[in-house]
PDB file of N, CA, C and O in Angstrom, chain B, residues numbered from 101:
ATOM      1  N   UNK B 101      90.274 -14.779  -6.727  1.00  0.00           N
ATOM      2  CA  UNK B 101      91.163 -14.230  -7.726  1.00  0.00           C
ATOM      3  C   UNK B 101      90.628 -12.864  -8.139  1.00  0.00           C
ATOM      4  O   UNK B 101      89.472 -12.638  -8.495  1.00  0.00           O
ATOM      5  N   UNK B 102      91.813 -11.818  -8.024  1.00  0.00           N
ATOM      6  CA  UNK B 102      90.876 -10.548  -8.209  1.00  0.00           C
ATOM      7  C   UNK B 102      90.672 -10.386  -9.991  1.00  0.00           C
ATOM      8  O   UNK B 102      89.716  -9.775 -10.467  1.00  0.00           O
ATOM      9  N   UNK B 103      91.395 -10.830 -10.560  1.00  0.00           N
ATOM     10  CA  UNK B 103      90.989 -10.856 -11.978  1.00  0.00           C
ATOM     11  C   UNK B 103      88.917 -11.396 -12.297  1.00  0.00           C
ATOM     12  O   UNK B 103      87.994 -10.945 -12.974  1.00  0.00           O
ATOM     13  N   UNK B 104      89.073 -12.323 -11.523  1.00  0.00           N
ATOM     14  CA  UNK B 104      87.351 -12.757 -11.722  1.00  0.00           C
ATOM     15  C   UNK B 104      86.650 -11.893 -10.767  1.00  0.00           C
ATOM     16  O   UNK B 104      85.588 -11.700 -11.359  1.00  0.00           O
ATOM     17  N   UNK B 105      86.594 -11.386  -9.890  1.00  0.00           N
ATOM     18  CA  UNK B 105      86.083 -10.343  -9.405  1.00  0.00           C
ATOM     19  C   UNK B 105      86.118  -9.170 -10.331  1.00  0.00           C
ATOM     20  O   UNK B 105      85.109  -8.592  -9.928  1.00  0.00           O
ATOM     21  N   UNK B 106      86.401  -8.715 -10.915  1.00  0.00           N
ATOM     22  CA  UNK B 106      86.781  -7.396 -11.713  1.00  0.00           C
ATOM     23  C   UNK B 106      86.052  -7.783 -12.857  1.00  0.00           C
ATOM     24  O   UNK B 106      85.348  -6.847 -13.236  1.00  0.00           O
ATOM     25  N   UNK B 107      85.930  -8.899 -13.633  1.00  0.00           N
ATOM     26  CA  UNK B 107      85.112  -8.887 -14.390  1.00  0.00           C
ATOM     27  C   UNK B 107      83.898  -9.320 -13.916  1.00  0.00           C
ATOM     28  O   UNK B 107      83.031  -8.690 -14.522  1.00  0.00           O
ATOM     29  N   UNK B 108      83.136 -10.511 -12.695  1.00  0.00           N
ATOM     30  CA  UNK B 108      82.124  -9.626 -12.410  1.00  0.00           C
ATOM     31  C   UNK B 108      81.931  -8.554 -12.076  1.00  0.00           C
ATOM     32  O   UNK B 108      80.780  -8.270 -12.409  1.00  0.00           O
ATOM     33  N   UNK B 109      82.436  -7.682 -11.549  1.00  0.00           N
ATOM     34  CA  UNK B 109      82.221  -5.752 -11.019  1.00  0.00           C
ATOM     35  C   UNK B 109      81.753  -5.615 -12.677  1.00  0.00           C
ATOM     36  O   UNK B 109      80.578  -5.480 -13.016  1.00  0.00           O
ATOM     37  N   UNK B 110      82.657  -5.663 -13.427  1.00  0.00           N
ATOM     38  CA  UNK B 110      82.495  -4.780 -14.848  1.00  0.00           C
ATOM     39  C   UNK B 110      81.468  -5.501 -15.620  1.00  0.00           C
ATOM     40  O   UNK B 110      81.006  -4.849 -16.556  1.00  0.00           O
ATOM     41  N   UNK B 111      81.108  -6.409 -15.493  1.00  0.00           N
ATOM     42  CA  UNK B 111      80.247  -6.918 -16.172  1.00  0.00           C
ATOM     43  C   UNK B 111      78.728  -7.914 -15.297  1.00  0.00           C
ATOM     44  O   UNK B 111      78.088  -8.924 -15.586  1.00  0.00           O
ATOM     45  N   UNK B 112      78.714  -6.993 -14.253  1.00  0.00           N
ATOM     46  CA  UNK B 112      77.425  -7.557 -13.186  1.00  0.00           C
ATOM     47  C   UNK B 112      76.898  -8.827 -13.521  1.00  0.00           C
ATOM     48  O   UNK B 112      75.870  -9.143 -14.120  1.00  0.00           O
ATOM     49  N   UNK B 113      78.340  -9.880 -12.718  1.00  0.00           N
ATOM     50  CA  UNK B 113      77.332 -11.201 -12.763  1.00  0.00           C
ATOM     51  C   UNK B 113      76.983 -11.224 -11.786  1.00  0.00           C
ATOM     52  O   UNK B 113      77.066 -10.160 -11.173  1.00  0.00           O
ATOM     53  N   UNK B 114      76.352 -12.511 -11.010  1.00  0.00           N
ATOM     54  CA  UNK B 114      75.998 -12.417 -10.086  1.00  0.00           C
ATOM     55  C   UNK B 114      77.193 -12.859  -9.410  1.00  0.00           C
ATOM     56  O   UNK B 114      78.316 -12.947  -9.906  1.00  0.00           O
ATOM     57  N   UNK B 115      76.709 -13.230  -7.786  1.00  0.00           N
ATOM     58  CA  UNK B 115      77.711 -13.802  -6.743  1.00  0.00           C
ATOM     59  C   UNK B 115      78.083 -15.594  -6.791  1.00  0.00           C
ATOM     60  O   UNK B 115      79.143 -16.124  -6.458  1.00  0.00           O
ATOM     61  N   UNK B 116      76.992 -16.178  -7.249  1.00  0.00           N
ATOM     62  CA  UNK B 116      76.965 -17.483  -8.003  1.00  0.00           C
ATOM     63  C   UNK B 116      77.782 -17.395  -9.347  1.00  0.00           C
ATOM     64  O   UNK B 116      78.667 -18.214  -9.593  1.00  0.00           O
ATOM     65  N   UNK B 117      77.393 -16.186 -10.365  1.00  0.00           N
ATOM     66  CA  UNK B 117      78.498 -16.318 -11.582  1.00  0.00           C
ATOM     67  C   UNK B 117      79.750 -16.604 -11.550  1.00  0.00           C
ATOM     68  O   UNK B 117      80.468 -17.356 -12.208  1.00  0.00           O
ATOM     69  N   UNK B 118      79.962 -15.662 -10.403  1.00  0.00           N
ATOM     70  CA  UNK B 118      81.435 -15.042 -10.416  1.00  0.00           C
ATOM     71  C   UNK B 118      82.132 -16.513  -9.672  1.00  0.00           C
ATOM     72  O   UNK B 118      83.129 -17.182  -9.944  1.00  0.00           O
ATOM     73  N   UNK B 119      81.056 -16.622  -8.602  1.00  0.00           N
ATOM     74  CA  UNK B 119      82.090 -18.295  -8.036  1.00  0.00           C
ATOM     75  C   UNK B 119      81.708 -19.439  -9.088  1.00  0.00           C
ATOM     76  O   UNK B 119      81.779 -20.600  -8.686  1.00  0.00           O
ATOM     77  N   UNK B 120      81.408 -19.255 -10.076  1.00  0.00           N
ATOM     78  CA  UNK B 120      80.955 -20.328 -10.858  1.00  0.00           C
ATOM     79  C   UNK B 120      82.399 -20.431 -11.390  1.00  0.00           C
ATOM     80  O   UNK B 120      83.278 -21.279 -11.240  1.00  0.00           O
ATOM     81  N   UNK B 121      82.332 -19.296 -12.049  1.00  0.00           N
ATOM     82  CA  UNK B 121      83.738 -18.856 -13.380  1.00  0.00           C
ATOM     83  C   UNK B 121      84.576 -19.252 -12.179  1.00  0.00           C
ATOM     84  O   UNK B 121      84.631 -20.467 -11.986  1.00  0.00           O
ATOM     85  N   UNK B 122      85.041 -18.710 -11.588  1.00  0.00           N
ATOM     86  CA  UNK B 122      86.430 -18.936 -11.024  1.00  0.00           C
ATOM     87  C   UNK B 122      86.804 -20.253 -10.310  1.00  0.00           C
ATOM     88  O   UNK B 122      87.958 -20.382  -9.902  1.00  0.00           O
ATOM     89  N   UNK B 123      85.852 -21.292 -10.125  1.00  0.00           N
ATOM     90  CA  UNK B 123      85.708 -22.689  -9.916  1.00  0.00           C
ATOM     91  C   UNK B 123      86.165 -23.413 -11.134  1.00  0.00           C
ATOM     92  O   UNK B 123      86.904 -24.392 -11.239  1.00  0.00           O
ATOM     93  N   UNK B 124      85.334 -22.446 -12.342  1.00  0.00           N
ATOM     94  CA  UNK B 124      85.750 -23.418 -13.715  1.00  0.00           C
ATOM     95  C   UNK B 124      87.299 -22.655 -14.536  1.00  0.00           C
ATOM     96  O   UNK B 124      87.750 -23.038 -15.615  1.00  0.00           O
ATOM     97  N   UNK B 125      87.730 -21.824 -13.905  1.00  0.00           N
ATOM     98  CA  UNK B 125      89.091 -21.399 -14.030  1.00  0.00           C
ATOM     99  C   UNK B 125      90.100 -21.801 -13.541  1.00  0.00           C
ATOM    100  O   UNK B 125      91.248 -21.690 -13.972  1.00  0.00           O
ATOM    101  N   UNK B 126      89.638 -22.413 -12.379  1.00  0.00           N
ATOM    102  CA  UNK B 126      90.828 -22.962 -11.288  1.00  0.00           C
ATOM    103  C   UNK B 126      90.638 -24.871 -11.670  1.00  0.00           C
ATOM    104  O   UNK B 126      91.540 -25.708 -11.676  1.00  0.00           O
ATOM    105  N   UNK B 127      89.959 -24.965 -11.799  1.00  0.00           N
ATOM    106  CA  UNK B 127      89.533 -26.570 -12.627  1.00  0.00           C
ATOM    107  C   UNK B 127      90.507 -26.532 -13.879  1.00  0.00           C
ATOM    108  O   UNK B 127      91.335 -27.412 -14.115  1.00  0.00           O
ATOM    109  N   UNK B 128      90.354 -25.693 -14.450  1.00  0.00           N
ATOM    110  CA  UNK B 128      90.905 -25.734 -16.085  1.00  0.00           C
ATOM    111  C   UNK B 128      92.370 -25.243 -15.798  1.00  0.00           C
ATOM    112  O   UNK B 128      92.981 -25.484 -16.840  1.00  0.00           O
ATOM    113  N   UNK B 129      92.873 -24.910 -15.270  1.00  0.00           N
ATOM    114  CA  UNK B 129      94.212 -24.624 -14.953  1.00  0.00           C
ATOM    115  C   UNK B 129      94.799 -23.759 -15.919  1.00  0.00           C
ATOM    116  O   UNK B 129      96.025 -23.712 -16.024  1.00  0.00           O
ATOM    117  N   UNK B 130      94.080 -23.098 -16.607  1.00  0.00           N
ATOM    118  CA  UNK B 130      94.627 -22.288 -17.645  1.00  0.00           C
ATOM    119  C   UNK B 130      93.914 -20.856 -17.171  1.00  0.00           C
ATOM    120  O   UNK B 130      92.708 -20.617 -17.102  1.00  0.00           O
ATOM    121  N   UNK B 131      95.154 -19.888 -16.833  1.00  0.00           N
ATOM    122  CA  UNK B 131      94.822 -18.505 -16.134  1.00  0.00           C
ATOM    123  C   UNK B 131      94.747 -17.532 -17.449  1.00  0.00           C
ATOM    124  O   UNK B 131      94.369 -16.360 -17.433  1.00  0.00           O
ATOM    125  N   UNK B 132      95.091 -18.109 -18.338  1.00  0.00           N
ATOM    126  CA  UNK B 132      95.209 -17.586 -19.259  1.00  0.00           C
ATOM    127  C   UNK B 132      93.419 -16.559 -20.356  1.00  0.00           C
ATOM    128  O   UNK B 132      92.293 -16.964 -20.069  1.00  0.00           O
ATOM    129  N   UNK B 133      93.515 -15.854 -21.005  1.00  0.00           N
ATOM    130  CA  UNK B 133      92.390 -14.749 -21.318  1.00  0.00           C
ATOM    131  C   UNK B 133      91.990 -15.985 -22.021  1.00  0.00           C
ATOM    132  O   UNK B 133      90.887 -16.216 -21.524  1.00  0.00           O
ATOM    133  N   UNK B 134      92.237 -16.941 -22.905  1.00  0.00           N
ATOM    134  CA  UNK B 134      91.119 -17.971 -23.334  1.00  0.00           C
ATOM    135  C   UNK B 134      91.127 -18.810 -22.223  1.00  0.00           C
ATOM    136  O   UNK B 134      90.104 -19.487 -22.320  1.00  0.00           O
ATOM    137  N   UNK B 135      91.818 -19.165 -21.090  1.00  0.00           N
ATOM    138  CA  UNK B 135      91.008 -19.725 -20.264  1.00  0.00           C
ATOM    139  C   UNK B 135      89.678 -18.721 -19.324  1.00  0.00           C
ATOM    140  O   UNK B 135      88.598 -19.299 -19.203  1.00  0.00           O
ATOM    141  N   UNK B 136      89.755 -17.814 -18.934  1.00  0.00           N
ATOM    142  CA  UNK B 136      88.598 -17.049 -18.686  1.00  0.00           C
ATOM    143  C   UNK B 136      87.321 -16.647 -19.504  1.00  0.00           C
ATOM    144  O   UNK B 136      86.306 -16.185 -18.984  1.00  0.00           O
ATOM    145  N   UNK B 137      87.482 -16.865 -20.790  1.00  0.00           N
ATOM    146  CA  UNK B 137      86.644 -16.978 -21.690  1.00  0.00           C
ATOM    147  C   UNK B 137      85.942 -18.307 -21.603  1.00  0.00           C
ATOM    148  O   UNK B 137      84.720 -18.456 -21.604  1.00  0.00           O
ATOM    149  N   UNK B 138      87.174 -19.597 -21.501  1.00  0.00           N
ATOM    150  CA  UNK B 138      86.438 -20.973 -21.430  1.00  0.00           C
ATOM    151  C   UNK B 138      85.530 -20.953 -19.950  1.00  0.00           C
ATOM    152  O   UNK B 138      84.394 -21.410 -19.824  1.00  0.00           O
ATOM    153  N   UNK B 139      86.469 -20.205 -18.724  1.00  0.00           N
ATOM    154  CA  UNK B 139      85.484 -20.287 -17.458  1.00  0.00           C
ATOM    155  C   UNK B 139      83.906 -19.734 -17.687  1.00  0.00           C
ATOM    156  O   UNK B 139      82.852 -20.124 -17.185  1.00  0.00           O
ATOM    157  N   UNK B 140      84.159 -18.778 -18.549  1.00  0.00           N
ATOM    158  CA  UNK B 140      82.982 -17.785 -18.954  1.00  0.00           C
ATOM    159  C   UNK B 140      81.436 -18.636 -19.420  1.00  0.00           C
ATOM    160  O   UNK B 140      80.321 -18.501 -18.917  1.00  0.00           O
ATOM    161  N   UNK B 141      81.896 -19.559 -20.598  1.00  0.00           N
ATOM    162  CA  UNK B 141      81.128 -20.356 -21.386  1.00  0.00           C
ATOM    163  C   UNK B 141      80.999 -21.295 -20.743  1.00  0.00           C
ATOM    164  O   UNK B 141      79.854 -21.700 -20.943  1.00  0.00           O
ATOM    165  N   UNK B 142      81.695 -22.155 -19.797  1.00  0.00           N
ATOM    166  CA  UNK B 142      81.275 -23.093 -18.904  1.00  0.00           C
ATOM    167  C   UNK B 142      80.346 -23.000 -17.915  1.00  0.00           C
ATOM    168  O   UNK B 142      79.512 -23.866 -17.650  1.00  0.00           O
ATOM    169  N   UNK B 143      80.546 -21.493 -17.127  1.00  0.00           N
ATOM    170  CA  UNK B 143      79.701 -21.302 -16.329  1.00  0.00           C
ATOM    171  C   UNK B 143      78.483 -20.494 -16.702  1.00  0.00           C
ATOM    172  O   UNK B 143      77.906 -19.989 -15.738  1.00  0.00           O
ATOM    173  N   UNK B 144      77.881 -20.223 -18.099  1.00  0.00           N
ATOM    174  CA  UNK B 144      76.843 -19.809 -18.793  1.00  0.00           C
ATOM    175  C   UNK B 144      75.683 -20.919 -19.093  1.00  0.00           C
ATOM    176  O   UNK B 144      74.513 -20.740 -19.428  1.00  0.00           O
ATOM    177  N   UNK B 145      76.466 -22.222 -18.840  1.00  0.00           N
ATOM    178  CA  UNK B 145      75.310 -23.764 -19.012  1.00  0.00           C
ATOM    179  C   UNK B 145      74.641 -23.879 -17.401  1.00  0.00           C
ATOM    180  O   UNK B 145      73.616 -24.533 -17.210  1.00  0.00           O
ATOM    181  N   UNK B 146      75.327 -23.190 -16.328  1.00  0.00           N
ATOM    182  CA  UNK B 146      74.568 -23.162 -14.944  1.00  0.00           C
ATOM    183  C   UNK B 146      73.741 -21.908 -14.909  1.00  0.00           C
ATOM    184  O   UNK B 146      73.030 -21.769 -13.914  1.00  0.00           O
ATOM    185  N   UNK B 147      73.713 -20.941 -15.861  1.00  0.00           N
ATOM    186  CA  UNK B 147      72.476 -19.436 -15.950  1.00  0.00           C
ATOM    187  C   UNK B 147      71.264 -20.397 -15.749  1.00  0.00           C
ATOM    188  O   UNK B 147      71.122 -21.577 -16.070  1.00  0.00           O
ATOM    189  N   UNK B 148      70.141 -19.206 -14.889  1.00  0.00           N
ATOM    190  CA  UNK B 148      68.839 -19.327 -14.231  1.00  0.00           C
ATOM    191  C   UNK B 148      67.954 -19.604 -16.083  1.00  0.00           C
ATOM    192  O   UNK B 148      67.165 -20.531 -16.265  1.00  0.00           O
ATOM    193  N   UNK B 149      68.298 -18.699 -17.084  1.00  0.00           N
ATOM    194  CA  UNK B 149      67.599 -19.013 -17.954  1.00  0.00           C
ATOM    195  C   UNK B 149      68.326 -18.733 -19.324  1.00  0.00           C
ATOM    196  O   UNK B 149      69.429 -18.188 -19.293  1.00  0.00           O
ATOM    197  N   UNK B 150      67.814 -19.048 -20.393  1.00  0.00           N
ATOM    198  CA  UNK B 150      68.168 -19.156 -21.640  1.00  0.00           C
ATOM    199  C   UNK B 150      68.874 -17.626 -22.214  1.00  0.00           C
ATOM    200  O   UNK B 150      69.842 -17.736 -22.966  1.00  0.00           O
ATOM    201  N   UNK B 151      68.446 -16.397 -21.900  1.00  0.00           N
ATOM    202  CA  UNK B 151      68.430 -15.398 -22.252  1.00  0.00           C
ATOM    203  C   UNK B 151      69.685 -15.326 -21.416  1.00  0.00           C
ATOM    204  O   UNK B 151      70.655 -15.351 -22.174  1.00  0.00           O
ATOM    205  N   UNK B 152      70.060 -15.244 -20.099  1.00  0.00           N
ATOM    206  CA  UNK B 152      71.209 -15.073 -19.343  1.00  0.00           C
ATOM    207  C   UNK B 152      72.715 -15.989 -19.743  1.00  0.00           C
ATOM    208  O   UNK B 152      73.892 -15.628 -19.780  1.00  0.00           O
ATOM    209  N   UNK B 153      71.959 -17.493 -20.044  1.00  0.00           N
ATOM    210  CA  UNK B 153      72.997 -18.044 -20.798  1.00  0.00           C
ATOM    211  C   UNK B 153      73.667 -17.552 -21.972  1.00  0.00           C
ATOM    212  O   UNK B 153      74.870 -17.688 -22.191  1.00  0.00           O
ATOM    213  N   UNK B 154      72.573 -16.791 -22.953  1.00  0.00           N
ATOM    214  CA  UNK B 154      73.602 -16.638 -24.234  1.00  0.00           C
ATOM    215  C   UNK B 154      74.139 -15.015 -23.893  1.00  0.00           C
ATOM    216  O   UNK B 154      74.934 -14.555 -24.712  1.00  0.00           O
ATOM    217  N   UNK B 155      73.771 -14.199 -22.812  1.00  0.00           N
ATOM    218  CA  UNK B 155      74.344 -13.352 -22.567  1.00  0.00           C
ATOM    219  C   UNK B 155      76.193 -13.616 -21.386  1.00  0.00           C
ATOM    220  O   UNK B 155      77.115 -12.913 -20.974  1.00  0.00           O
ATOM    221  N   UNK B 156      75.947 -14.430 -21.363  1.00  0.00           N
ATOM    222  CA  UNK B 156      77.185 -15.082 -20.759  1.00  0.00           C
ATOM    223  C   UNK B 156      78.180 -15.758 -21.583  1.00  0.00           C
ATOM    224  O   UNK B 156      79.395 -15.577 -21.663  1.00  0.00           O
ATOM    225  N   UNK B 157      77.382 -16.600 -22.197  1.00  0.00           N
ATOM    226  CA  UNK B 157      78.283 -17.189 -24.147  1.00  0.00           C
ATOM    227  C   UNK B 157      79.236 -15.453 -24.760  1.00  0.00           C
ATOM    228  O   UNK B 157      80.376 -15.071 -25.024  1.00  0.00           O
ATOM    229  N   UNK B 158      78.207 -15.065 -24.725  1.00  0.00           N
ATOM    230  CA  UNK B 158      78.653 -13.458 -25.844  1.00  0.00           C
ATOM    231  C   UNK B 158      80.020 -13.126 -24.816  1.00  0.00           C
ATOM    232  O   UNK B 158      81.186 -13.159 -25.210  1.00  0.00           O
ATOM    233  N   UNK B 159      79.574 -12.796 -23.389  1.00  0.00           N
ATOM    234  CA  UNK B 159      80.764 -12.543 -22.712  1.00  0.00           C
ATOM    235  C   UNK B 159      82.204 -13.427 -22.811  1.00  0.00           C
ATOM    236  O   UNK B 159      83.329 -12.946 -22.676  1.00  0.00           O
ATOM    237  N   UNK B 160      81.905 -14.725 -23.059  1.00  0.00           N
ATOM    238  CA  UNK B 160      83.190 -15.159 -23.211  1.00  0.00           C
ATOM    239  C   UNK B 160      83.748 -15.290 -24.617  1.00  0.00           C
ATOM    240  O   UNK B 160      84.961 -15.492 -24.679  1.00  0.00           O
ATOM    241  N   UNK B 161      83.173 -15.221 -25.585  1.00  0.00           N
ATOM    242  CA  UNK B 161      83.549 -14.717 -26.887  1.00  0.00           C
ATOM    243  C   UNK B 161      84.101 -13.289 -26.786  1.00  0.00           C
ATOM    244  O   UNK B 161      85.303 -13.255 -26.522  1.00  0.00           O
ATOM    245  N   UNK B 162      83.622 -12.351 -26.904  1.00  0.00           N
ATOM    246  CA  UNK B 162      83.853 -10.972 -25.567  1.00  0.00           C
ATOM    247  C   UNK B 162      85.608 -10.857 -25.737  1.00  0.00           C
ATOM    248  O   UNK B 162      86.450 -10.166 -26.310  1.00  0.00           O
ATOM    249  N   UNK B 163      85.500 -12.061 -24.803  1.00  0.00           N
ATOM    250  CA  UNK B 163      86.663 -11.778 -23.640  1.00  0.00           C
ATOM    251  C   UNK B 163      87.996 -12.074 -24.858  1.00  0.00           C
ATOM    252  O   UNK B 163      88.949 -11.315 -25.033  1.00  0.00           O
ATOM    253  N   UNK B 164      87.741 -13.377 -25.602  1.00  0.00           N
ATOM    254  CA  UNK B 164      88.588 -13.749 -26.510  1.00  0.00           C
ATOM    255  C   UNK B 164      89.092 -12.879 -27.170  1.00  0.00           C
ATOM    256  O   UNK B 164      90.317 -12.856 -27.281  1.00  0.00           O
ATOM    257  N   UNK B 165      88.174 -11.784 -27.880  1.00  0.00           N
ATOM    258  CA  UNK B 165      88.644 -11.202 -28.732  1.00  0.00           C
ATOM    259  C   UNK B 165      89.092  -9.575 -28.435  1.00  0.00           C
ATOM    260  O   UNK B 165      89.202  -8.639 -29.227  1.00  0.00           O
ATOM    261  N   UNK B 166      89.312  -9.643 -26.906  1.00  0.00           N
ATOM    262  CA  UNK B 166      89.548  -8.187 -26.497  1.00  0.00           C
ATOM    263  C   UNK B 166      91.148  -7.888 -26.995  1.00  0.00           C
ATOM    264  O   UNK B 166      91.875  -8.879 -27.073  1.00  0.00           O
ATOM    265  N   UNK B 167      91.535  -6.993 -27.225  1.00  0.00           N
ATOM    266  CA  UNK B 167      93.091  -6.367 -27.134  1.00  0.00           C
ATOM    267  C   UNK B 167      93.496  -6.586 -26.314  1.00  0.00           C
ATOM    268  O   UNK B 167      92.848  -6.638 -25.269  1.00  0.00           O
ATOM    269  N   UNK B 168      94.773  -6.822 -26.386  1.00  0.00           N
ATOM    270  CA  UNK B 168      95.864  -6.879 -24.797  1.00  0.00           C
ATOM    271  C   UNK B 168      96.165  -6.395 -24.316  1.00  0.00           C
ATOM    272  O   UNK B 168      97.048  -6.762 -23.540  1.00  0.00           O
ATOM    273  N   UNK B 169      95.583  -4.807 -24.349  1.00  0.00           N
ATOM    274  CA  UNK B 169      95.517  -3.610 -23.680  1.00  0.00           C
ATOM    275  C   UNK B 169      94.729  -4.254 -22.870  1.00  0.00           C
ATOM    276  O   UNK B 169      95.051  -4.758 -21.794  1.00  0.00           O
ATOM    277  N   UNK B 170      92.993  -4.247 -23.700  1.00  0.00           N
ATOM    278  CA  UNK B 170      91.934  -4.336 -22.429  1.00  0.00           C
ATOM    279  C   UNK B 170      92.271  -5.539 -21.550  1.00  0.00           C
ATOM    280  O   UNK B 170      92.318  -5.468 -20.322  1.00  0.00           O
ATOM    281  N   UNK B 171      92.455  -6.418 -22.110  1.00  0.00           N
ATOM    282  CA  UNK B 171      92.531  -7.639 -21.723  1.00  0.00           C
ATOM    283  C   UNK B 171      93.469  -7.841 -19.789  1.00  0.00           C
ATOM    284  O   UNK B 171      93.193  -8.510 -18.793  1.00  0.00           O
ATOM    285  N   UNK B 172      94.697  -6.747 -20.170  1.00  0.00           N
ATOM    286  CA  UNK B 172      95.506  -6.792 -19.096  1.00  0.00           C
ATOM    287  C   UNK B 172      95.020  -5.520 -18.233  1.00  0.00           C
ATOM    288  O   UNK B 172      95.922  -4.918 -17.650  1.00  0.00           O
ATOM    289  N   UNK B 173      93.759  -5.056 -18.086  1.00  0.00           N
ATOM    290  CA  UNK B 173      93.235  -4.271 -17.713  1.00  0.00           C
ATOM    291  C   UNK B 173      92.366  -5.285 -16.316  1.00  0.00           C
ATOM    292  O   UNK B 173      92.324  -5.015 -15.115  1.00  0.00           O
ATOM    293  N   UNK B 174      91.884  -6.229 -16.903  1.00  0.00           N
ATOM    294  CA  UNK B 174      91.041  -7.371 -16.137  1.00  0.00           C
ATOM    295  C   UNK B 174      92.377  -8.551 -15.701  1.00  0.00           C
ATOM    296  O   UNK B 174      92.339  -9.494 -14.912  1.00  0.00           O
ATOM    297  N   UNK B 175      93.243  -8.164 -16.365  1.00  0.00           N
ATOM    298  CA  UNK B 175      94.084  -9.760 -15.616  1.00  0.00           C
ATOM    299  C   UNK B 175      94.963  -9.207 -14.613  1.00  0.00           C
ATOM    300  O   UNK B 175      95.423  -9.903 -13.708  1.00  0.00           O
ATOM    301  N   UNK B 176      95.273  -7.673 -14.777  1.00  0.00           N
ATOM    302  CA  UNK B 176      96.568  -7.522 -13.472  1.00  0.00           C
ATOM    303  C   UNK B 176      96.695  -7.375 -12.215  1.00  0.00           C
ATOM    304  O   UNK B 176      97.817  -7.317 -11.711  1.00  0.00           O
TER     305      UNK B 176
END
């Protein structure tokens, strides 16, 4: 999905992140900007360490509260 690609590019997760999120996006069936936020926080409990996890938490809080400008910047 190029929407989860684009936010790893913009926000350097790794190659594991990015197939993490979009495993737990396509699971959750909701394409929707709080579902990419929920993929976000789901796949922040599989981070290598504690510090990467809550930098992955922040990202999907992040994502929730972007404008629907930015927001459709990463979804189109």
């Amino acid at each position: 999905m190029q929407a989860t690609e684009r936010l790893a590019k913009e926000h350097d997760l790794t190659e594991t992140e990015g197939g993490s999120v979009l495993s737990f996006l396509a699971a959750g069936g909701d394409l929707s900007q709080w579902g990419m936020a929920n993929a976000v926080t789901a796949a922040a409990k599989g981070a290598d360490n504690f510090d990467r996890q809550e930098e992955l938490e922040r990202l999907g809080g992040a994502l929730v509260a972007l404008p629907a400008g930015e927001w459709s910047k990463i979804a189109r």
